[in-house]
C-alpha positions, 0 to 999 in steps of 0.5 A: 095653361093650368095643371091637369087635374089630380085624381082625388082633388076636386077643381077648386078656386082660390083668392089671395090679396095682399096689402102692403106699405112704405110709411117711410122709405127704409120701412115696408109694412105687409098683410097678406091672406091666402085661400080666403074664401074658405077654411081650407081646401084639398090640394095636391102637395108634392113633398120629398116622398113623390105627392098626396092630397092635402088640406091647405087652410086659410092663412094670413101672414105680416111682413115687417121689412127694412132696408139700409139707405145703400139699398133703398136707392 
C-alpha cells in the first residue's frame, strides 16, 4: 500500500543497493547509493513548515562501524 500521489509530484521509481562487509568480526564495512538511476528526482518532503516538493539527488554514502567484543557475541 503505497502513499496516494501529491499534486505536483510526478510517479516515480527509485533504486537503492547497498553492500557491506565483515572483514573481521568487530569491523563492518558499508557502501550504499540511493536514487541511482537518475540525478535526482522530485519528491514531496515534509519538514517542520507542513511539506513541499523537492529534488532529491543521487547519493552514496560509506559506513565504517566497529564493535566492542561484549557486543559482537
Amino acid at each position: 500500500a503505497g502513499l496516494p500521489p501529491v499534486p505536483g509530484v510526478p510517479t516515480f521509481n527509485r533504486i537503492d543497493l547497498g553492500l557491506s562487509w565483515r572483514p573481521k568480526s568487530q569491523w563492518t564495512l558499508g557502501v550504499w547509493g540511493q536514487n541511482l538511476q537518475s540525478d535526482q528526482h522530485l519528491e514531496f518532503v515534509k519538514d517542520f513548515f507542513g511539506g513541499a516538493p523537492a529534488e532529491i539527488p543521487r547519493s552514496v554514502s560509506f559506513k565504517l562501524m566497529w564493535q566492542s567484543a561484549t557486543e559482537s557475541r
